[in-house]
Backbone as CSV, one residue per row, in Angstrom:
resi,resn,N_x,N_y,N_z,CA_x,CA_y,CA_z,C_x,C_y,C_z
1,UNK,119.265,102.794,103.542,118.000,102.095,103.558,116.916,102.867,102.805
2,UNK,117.142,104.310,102.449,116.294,104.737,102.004,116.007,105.083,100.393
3,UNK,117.215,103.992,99.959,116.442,103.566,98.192,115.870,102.718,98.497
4,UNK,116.417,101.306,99.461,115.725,100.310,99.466,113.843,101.066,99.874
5,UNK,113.992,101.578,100.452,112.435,101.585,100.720,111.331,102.315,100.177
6,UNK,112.195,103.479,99.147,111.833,104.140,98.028,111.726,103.020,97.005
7,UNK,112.184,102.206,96.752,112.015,101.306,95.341,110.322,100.991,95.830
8,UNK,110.456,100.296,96.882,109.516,99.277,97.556,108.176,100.114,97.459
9,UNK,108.260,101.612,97.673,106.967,102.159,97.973,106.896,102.632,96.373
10,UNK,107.742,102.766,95.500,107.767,102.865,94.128,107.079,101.650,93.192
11,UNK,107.297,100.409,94.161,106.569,99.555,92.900,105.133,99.332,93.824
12,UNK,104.924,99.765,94.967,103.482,99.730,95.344,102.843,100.874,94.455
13,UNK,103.465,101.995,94.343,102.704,103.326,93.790,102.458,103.164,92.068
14,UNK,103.329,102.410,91.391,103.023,101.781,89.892,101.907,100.846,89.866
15,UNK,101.842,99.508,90.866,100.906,98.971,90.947,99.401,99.809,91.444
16,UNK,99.081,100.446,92.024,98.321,100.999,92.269,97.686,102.131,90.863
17,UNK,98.784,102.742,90.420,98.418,103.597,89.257,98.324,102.567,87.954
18,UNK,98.580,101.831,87.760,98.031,100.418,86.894,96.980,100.343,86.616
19,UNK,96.510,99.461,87.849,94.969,99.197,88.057,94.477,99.873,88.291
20,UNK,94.699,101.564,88.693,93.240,102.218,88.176,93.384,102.342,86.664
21,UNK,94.467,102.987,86.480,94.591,103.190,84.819,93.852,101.938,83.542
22,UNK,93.910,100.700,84.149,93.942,99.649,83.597,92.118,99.597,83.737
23,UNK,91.692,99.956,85.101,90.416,100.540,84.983,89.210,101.083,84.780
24,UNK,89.754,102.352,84.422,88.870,103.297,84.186,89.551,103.775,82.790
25,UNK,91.115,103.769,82.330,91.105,104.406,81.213,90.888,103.582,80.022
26,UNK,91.228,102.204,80.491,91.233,101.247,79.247,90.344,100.175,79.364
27,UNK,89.528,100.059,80.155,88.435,99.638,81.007,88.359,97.953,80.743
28,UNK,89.634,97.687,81.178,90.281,96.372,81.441,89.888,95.994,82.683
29,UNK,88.595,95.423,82.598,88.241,95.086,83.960,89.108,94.054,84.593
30,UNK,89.252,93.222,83.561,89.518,91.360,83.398,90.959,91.447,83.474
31,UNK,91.436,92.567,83.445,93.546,92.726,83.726,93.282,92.604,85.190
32,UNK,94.197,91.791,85.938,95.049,91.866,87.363,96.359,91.793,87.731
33,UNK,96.542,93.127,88.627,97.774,92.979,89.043,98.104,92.798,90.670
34,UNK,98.988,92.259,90.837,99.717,92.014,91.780,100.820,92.238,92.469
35,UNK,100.959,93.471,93.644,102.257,93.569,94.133,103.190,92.900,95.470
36,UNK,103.710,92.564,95.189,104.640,91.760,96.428,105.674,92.494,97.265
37,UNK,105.096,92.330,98.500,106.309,93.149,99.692,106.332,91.932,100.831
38,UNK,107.267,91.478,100.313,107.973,90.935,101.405,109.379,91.048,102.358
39,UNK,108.974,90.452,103.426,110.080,90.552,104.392,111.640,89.883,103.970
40,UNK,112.464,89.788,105.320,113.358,88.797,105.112,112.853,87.615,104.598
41,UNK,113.565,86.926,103.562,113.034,86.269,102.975,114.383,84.717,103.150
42,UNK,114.846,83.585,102.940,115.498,82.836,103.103,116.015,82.597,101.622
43,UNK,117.428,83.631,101.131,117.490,83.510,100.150,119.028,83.942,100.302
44,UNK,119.784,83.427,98.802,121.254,83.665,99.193,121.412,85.504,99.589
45,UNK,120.842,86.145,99.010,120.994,87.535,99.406,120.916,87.794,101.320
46,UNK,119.903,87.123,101.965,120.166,87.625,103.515,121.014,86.499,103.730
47,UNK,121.653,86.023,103.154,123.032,84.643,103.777,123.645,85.274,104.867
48,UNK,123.837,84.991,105.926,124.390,85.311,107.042,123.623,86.435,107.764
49,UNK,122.698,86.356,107.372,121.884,87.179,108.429,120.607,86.956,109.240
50,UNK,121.429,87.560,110.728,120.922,87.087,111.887,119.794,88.128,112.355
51,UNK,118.638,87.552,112.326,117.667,88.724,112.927,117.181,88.070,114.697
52,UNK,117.440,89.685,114.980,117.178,89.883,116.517,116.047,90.033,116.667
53,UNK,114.741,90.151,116.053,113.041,90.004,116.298,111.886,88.900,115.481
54,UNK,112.844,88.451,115.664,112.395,86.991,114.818,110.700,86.802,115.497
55,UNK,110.576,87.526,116.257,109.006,87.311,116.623,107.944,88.123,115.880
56,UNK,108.748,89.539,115.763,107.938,90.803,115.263,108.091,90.369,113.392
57,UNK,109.445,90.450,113.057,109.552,89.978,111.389,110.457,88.561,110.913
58,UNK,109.574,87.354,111.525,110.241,86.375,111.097,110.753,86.283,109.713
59,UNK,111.965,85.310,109.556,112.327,85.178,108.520,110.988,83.952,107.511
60,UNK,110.992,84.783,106.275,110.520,83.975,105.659,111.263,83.161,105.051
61,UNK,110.351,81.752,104.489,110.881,80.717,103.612,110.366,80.770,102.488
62,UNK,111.098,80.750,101.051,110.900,81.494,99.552,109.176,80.509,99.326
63,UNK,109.271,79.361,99.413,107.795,78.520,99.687,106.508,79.643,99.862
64,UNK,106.910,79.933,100.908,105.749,80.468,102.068,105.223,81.929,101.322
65,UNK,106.587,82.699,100.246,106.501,83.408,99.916,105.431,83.273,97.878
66,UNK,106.006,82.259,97.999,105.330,81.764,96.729,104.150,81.171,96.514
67,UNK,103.691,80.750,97.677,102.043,80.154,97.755,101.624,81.736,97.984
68,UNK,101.622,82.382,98.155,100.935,83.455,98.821,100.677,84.208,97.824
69,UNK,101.992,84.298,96.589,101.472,84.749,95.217,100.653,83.877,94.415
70,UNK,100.998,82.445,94.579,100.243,81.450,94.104,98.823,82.015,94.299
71,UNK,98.476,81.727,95.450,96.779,81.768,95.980,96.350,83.710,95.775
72,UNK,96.967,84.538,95.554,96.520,86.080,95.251,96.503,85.666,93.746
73,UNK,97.109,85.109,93.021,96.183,85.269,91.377,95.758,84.294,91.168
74,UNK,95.331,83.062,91.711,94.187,82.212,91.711,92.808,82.587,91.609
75,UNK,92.847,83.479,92.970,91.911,84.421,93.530,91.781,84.818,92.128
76,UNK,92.260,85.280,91.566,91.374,86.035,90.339,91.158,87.461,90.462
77,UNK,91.960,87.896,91.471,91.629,89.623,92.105,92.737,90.072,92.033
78,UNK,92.867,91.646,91.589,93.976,91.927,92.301,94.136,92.594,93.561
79,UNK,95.659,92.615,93.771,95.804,92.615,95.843,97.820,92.933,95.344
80,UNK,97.819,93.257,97.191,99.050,93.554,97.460,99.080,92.579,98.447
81,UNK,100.183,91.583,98.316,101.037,90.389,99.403,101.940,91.561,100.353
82,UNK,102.024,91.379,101.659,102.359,91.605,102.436,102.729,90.619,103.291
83,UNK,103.916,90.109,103.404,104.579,88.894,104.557,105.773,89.451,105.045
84,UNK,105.914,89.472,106.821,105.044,88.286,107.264,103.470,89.413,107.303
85,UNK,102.704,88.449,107.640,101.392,89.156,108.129,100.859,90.409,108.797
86,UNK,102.104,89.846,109.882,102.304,91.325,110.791,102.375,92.950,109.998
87,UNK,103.113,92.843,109.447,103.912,93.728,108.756,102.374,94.971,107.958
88,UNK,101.106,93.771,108.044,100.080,94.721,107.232,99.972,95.977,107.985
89,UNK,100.256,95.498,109.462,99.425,96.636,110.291,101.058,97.683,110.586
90,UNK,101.752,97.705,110.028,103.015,99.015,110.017,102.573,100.198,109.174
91,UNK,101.666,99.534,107.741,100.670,100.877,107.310,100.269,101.719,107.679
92,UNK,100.298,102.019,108.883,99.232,102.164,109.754,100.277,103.549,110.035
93,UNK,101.617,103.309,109.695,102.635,104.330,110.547,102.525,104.971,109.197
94,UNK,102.156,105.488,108.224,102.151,106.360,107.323,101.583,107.283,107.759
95,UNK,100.552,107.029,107.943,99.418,107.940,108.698,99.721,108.847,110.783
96,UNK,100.629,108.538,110.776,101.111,108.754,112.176,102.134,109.977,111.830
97,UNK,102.465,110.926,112.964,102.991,112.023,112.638,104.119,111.920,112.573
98,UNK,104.713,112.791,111.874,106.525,112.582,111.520,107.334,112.622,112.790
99,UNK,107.133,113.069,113.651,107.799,112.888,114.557,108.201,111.554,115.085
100,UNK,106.614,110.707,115.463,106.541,109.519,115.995,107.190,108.789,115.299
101,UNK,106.836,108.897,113.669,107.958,107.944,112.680,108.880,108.003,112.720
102,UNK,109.514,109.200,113.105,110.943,109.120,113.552,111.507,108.418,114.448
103,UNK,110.977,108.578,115.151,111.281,108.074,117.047,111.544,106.159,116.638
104,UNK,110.310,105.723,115.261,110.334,104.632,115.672,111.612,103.616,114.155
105,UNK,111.758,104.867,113.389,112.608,104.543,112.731,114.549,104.737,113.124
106,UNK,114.457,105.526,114.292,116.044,105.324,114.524,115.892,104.448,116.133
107,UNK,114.711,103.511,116.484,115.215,102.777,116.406,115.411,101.405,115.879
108,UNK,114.833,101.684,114.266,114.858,100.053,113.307,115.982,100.036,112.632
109,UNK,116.880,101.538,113.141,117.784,102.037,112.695,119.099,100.578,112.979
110,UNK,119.166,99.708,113.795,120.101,98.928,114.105,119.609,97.725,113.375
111,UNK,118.390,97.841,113.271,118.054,96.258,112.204,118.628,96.376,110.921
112,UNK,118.652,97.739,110.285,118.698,98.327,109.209,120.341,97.708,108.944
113,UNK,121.066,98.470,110.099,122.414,98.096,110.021,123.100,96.980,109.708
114,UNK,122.248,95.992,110.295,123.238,95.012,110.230,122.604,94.403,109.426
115,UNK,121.492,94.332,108.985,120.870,93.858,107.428,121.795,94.575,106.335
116,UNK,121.897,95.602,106.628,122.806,95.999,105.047,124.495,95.414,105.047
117,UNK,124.812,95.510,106.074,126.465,95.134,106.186,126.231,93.411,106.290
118,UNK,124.830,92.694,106.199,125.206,91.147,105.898,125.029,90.882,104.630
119,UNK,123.927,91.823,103.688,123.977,91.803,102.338,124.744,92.785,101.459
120,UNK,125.711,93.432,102.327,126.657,93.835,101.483,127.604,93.614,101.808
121,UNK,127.905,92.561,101.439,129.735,91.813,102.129,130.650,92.663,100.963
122,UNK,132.102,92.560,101.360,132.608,93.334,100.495,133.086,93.022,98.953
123,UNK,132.721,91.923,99.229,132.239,91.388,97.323,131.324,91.992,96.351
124,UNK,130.096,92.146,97.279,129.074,92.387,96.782,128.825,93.902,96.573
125,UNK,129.925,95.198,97.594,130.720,96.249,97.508,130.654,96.745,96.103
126,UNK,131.857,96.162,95.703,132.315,96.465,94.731,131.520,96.441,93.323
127,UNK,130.161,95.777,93.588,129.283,95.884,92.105,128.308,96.814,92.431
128,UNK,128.971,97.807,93.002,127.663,99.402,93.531,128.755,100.721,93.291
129,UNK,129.965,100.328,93.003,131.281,101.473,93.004,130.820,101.964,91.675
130,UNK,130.510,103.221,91.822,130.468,103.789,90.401,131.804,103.902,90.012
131,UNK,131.876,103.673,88.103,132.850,103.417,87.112,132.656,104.300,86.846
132,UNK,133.654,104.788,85.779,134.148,106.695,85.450,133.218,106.176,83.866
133,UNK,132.443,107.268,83.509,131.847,107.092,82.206,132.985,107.008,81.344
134,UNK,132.524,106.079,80.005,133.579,106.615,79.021,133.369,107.563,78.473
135,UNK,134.201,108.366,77.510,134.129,109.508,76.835,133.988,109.262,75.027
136,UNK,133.695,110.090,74.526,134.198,110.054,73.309,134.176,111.311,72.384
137,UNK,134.617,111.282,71.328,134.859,112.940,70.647,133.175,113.427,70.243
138,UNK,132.966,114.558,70.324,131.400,114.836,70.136,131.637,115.460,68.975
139,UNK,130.062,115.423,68.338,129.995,115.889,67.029,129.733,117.461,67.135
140,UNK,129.700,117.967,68.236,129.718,119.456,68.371,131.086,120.068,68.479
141,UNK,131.454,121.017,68.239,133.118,121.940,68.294,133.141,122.287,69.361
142,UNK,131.986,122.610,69.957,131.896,123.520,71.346,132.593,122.620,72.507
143,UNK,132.249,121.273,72.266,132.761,120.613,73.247,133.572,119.446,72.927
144,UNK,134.764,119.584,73.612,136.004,118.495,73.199,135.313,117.171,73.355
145,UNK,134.925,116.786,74.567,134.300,115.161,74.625,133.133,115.170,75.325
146,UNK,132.526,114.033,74.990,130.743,113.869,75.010,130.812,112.555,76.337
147,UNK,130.200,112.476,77.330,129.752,111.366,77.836,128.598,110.443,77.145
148,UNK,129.374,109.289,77.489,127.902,108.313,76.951,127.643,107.409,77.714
């Protein structure tokens, strides 16, 4: 879970260094950007998956997810989408001490689980197996074969 959530805080941290950059260095007032974090979402990727807190992170519907970008660049501003709603105030655990984040991440530790073993059926396995690089003769003597 922890590329998935490295990507996620990776394209918040680009969006953010954007628009200041877009800002102050190139003083693009009139540029907006927009980042999207959403939840379970109702899409063939969570296919068969059953969530047990359907109160705390309902599943979204791709709709619900698309007006929401709809109406953030209407607005004419830029912003970060956060759905469901709830989910704004988990921010909140950045700022909380590592310990506590711990405590409260093994136990999202079982949501985690069975979210990854429903979007990674063993079809979907096999297109994450790293393949052996090919080789080929290098233009150096020093070394018999070159990866590429």
């Amino acid at each position: 879970m922890v590329d998935y959530a490295a990507s996620k805080h990776a394209a918040l941290a680009f969006h953010e260094g954007l628009a200041a950059e877009l800002a102050t260095r190139y003083r693009a007032r009139k540029v907006r950007t927009v980042v999207v974090n959403q939840g379970y979402t109702r899409t063939a990727l969570f296919e068969g998956y059953r969530n047990d807190v359907p109160f705390l992170m309902p599943n979204l519907e791709p709709e619900t997810v698309a007006e929401a970008i709809v109406r953030q660049v209407l607005s004419g501003k830029s912003g970060q989408i956060i759905r469901p709603a709830f989910a704004n105030s988990l921010t909140v655990l950045a700022s909380m001490p590592h310990w506590y984040q711990y405590g409260l991440r093994a136990d999202g530790h079982k949501i985690s689980k069975q979210l990854l073993d429903t979007i990674l059926t063993p079809s979907r396995r096999n297109l994450f197996k790293k393949k052996p690089l090919p080789s080929v003769p290098c233009a150096s003597k020093n070394l018999p074969r070159c990866w590429v």
